[in-house]
C-alpha positions in Angstrom: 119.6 34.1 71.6 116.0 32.9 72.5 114.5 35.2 75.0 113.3 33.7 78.1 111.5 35.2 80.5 112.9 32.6 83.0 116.0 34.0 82.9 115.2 37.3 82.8 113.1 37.0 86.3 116.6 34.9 87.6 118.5 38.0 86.7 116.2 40.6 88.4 115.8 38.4 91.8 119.5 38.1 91.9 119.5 42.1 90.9 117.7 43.0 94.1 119.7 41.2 96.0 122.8 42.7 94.7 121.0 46.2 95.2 120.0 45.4 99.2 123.7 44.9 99.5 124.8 48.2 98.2 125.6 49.3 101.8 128.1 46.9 102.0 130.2 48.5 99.3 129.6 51.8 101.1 126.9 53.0 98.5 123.8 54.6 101.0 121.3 55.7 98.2 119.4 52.5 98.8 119.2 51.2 102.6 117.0 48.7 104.4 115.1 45.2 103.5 111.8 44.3 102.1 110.4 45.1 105.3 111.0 48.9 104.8 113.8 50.3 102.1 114.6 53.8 101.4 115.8 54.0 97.4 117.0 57.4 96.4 115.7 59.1 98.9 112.1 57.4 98.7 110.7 55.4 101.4 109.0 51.9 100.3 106.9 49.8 103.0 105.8 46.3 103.2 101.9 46.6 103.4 101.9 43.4 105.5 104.3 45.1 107.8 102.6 48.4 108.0 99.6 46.2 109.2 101.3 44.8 112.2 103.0 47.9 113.0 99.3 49.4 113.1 97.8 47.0 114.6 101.0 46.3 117.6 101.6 50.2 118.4 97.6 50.8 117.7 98.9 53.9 116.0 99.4 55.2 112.7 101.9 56.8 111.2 101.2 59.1 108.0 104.9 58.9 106.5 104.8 55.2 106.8 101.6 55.1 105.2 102.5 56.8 102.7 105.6 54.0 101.7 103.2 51.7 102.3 100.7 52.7 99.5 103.4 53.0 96.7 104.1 49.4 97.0 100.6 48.5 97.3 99.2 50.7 93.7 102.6 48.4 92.2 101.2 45.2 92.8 97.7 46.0 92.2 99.2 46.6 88.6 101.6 43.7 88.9 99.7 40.8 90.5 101.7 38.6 92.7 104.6 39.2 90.7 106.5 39.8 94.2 106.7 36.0 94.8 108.1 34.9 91.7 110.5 38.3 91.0 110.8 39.6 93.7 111.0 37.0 96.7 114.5 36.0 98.0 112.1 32.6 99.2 111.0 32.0 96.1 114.5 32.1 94.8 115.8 30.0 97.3 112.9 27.6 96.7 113.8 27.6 92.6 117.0 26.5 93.2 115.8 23.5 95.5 113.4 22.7 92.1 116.9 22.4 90.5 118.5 19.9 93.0 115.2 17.9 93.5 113.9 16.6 89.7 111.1 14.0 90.3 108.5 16.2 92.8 105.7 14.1 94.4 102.4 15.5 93.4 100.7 18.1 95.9 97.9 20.0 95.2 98.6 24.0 94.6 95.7 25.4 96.7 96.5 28.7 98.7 95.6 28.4 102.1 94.6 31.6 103.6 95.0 31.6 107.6 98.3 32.9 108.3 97.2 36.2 107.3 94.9 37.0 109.6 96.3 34.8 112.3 99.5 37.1 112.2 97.3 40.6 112.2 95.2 39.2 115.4 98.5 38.1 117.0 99.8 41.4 116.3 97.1 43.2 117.7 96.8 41.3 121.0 100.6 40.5 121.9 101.6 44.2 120.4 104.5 42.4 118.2 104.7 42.2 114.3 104.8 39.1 114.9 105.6 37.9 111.0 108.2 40.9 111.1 110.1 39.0 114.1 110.1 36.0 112.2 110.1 36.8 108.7 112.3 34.9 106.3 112.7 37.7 104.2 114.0 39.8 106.6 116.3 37.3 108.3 117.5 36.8 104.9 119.0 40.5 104.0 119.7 41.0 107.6 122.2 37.7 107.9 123.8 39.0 104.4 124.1 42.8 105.9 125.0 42.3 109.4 125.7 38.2 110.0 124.4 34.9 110.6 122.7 33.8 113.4 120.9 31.2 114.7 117.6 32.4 113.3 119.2 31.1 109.4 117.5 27.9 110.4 113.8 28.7 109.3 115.6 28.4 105.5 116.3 24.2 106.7 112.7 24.1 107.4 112.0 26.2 104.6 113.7 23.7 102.5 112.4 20.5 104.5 108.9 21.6 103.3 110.2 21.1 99.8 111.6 17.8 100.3 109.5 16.5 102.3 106.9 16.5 98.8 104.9 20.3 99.9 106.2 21.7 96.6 106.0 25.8 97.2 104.8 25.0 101.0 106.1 27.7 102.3 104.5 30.0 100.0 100.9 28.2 99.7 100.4 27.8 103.6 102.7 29.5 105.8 103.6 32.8 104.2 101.4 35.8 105.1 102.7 38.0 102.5 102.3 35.9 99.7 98.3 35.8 100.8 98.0 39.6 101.0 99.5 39.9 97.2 97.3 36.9 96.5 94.0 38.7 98.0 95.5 42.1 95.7 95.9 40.1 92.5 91.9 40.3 91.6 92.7 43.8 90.5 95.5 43.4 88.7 95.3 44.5 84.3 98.3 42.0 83.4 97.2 38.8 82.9 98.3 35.6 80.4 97.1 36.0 76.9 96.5 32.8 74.8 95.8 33.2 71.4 93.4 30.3 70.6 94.4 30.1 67.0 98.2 29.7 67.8 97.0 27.0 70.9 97.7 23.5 70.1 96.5 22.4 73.4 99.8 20.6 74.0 99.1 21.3 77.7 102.9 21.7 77.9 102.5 25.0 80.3 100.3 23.5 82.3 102.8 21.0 83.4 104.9 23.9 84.5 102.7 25.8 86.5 103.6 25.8 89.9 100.6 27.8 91.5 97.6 27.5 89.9 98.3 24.7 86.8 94.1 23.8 86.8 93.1 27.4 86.6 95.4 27.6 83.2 94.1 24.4 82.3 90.7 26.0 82.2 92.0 28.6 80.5 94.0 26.7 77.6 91.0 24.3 76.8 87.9 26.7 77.2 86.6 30.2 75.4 88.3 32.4 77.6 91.8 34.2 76.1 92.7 36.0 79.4 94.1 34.1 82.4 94.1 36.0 85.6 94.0 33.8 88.4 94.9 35.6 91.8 97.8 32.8 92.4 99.7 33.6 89.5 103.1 35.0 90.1 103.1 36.1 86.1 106.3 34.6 86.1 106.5 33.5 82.9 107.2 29.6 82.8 104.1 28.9 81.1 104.8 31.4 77.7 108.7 30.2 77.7 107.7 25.7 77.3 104.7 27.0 74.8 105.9 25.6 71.4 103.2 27.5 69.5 104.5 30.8 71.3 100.6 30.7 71.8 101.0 32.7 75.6 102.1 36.0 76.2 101.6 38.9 78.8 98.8 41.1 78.4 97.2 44.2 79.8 93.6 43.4 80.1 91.3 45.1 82.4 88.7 43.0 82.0 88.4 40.0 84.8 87.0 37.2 84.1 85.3 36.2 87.3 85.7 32.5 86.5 89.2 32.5 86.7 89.6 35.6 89.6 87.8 33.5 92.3 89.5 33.6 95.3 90.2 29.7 96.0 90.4 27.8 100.0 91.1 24.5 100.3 88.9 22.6 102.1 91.1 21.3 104.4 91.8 25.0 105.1 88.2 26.3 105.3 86.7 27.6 108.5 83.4 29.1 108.9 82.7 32.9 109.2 81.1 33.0 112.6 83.7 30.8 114.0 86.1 33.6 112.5 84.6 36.3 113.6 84.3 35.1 117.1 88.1 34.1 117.3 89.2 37.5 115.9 86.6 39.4 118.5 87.7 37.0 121.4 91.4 38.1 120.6 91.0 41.5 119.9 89.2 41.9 123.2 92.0 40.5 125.0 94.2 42.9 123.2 92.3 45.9 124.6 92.1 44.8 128.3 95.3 43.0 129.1 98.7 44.5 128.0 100.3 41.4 126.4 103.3 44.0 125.3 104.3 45.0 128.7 104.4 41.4 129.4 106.2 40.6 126.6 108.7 43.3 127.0 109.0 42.5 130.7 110.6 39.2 129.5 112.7 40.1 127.0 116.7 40.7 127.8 117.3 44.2 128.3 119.6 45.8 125.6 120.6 49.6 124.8 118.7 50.6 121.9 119.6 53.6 119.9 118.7 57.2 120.3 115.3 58.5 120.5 114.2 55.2 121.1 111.2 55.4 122.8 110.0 52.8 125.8 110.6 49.5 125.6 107.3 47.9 125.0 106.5 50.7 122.3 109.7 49.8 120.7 109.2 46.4 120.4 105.4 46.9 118.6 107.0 49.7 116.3 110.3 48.2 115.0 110.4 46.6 111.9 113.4 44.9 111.8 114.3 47.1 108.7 118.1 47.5 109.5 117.9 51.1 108.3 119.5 52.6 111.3 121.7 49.5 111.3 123.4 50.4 108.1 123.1 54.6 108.4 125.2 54.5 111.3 128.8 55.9 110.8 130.9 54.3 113.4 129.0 51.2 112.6 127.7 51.6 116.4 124.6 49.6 116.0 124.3 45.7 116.2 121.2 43.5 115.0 119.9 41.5 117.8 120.0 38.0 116.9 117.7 34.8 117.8 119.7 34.2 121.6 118.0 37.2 122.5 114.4 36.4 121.9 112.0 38.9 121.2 114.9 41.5 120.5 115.5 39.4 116.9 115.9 41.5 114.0 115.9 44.8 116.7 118.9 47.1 116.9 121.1 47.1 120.1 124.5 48.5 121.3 127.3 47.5 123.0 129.2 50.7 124.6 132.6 49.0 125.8 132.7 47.7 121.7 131.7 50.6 120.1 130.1 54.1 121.9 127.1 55.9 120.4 128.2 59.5 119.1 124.9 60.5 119.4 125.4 61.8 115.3 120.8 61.3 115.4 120.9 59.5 112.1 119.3 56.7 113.0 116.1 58.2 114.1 115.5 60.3 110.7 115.8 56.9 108.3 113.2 55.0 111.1 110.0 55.0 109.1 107.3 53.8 112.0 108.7 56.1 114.9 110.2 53.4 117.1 113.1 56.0 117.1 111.8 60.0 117.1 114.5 63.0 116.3 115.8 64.4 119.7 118.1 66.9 120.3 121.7 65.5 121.4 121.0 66.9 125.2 117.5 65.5 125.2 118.4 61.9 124.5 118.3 59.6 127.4 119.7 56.0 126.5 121.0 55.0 130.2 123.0 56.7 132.5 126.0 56.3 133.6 127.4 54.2 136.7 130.9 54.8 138.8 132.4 51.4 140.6 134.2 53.3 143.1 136.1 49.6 144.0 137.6 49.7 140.7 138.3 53.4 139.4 141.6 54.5 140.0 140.7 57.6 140.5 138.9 56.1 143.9 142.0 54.8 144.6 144.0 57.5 144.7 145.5 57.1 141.4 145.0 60.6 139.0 142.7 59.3 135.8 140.3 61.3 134.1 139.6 59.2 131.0 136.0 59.8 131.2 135.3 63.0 132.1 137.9 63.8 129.0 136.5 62.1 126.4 132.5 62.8 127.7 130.8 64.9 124.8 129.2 66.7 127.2 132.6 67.5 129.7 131.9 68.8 132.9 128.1 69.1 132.6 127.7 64.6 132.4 130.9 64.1 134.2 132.3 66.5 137.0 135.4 66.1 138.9 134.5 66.4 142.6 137.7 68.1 144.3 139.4 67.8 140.8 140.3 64.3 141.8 137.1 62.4 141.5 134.5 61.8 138.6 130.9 62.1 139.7 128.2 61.2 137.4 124.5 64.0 137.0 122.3 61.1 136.5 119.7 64.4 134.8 122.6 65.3 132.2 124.1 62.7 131.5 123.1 60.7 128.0 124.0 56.9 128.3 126.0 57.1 125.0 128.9 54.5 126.4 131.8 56.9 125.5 132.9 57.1 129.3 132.8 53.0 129.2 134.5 52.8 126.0 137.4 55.0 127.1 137.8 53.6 130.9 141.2 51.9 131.3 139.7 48.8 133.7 138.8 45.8 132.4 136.3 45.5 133.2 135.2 49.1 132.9 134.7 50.9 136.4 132.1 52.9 134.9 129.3 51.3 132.8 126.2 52.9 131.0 122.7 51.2 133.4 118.8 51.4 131.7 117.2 54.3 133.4 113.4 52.5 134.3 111.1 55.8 134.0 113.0 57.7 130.7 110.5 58.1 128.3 113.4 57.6 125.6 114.9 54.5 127.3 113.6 50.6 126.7 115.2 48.9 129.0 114.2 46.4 132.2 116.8 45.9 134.3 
């Protein structure tokens, strides 16, 4: 069978989506999305991501660093070899190429504002704002926890294609396709084309989705090595060569020809007016407290514990779904697009499921959104007593909650062994009390405590 390096990139996108899914199948040695994973035990970070994070919380975290430097050394070896391997987009995207044969011609230039529009917004609104909206992470977190509403960026996604912007997404919109791009320069594998084999057929050319003129150059001048900064290496070009003239190549060499970093001219924007946007921004950022705002705004939900203020919480998550998936009693939801700025975030609903306060979550967080307490130190909400609809109130005997409470008779006390009463300093906010009440609906409900340093919530 003819080796193709087409279907060997199929098989490993496919792959990595099969490996994300593991959790599914209750295998827990890799959890997590391309925003953050943890893979035997190792922690992997989107650079991009760590960015935001950074730049939202204006702290730094060294653990999260740390992932975050093992994926970028890989694709300073690999190129952009993420979009076209990789990429659960870029998958999507090849199978759209499949459906649509005759494409309209659209130039392959890489515009380059979305990354730095999405670092600036980052800083100054104190979001990761790409990690909210993120494709790939809405992609892996709709196959691990369900659909929502948020699917829908994958019709536009698509629309792009259709509409004749072949690779749109990836050429003008996508942030983390620019920061591989801006990588690539240092890359050592590159196209090799052996000029004797070359029949200058210009076959791969006409395949080249990213940067066909660059290879052009390439096939038809002196230069063997092509290492433009668009190219995915994904292989298309070596697999239509008749002359099997192309091939992969360690090279450290650049050839600065080819390695120029390309803008379109439509795209282009001047360096002072640059610099004066970003300053303008970032100065905003420092004097008005956009994420206060923000999380003033956005629906109040009970986060997990060790979570630590709202506002913080919302600059540090990263919409991983680690704590999602660690989570035994399968406790944790992900927040979908009906509640705004809570998209991607994790959330629980006590009368559904209780929180057994089992700490998990917090030691798979890699930015610190959620910090290791102790079980007595963790303050989700506290607990609330209807006395109009608990039985015990009534007269009726019913001590469901102060039974089942994990901490029994330090949260919950019975006041003259008839009447639960809740210590508002003790008591955790872990739902179990709601979960267990026998009204419907409960008489006693977990409430966000406003000045816990562990709690998120507005009321």
């Amino acid at each position: 069978m003819k080796f193709s390096w087409r279907l060997l990139r199929h098989f490993v996108q496919a792959g990595m989506i099969i490996l994300f899914l593991l959790p599914l199948a209750g295998c827990y040695q890799v959890i997590g999305t391309l925003s953050s994973s943890r893979i035997l035990g190792i922690t992997f970070t989107d650079p991009l991501a760590f960015l935001e994070v950074m730049l939202a919380s204006k702290s730094l975290t060294f653990s999260f660093l740390l992932g975050a430097l093992l994926i970028v050394f890989l694709y300073i070896l690999l190129g952009k070899a993420f979009c076209s391997w990789i990429c659960p987009v870029g998958f999507l995207i090849e199978g759209v190429d499949s459906l649509k044969k005759s494409w309209k011609k659209d130039d392959q230039k890489q515009y380059y504002w979305a990354l730095p529009l999405c670092l600036i917004l980052s800083f100054t609104l104190g979001i990761p704002v790409f990690q909210v909206v993120s494709p790939l992470g809405i992609i892996y977190r709709s196959l691990l926890f369900g659909v929502g509403l948020e699917i829908l960026i994958f019709l536009f996604i698509v629309a792009m294609e259709f509409a004749g912007h072949k690779r749109g997404w990836c050429r003008i919109l996508c942030p983390i396709g620019i920061f591989y791009t801006l990588m690539a320069r240092w890359s050592p594998l590159k196209i090799h084309c052996d000029k004797e084999k070359c029949v200058k057929c210009l076959k791969c050319v006409k395949k080249c989705d990213y940067t066909s003129e660059g290879l052009k150059k390439t096939v038809l001048g002196t230069d063997e090595y092509f290492s433009s900064n668009l190219c995915t290496r994904c292989g298309r070009c070596i697999d239509v060569c008749p002359a099997k003239a192309l091939q992969f190549s360690w090279k450290h060499r650049i050839p600065q020809e080819n390695n120029r970093i390309d803008v379109s001219e439509s795209g282009a924007i001047s360096r002072r007016k640059v610099i004066e946007g970003a300053g303008i921004l970032a100065v905003a950022g420092i004097i008005y407290p956009h994420s206060q705002a923000l999380a003033a705004v956005t629906p109040g939900v009970l986060r997990p514990p060790g979570a630590v203020q709202k506002d913080e919480f919302l600059a540090k998550c990263i919409r991983c779904g680690k704590c999602i998936e660690i989570c035994p009693d399968k406790t944790l939801l992900n927040a979908h697009l009906d509640q705004g700025l809570n998209l991607g975030t994790p959330y629980f609903i006590p009368r559904q499921t209780p929180c057994s306060l089992c700490m998990k979550c917090p030691e798979v967080c890699p930015t610190g959104a959620l910090k290791p307490l102790d079980m007595r130190e963790v303050k989700i909400g506290v607990a609330e007593i209807d006395k109009d609809r608990c039985y015990a109130y009534k007269g009726d005997v019913c001590r469901s909650c102060y039974n089942n409470c994990p901490l029994i008779d330090e949260a919950i006390q019975m006041e003259s062994f008839q009447y639960p009463v809740i210590n508002s300093q003790i008591c955790t906010g872990c739902g179990i009390c709601e979960y267990y009440c026998v009204t419907d609906p409960p008489a006693i409900q977990i409430k966000p405590l406003k000045d816990s340093p562990h709690v998120n919530l507005i009321g």
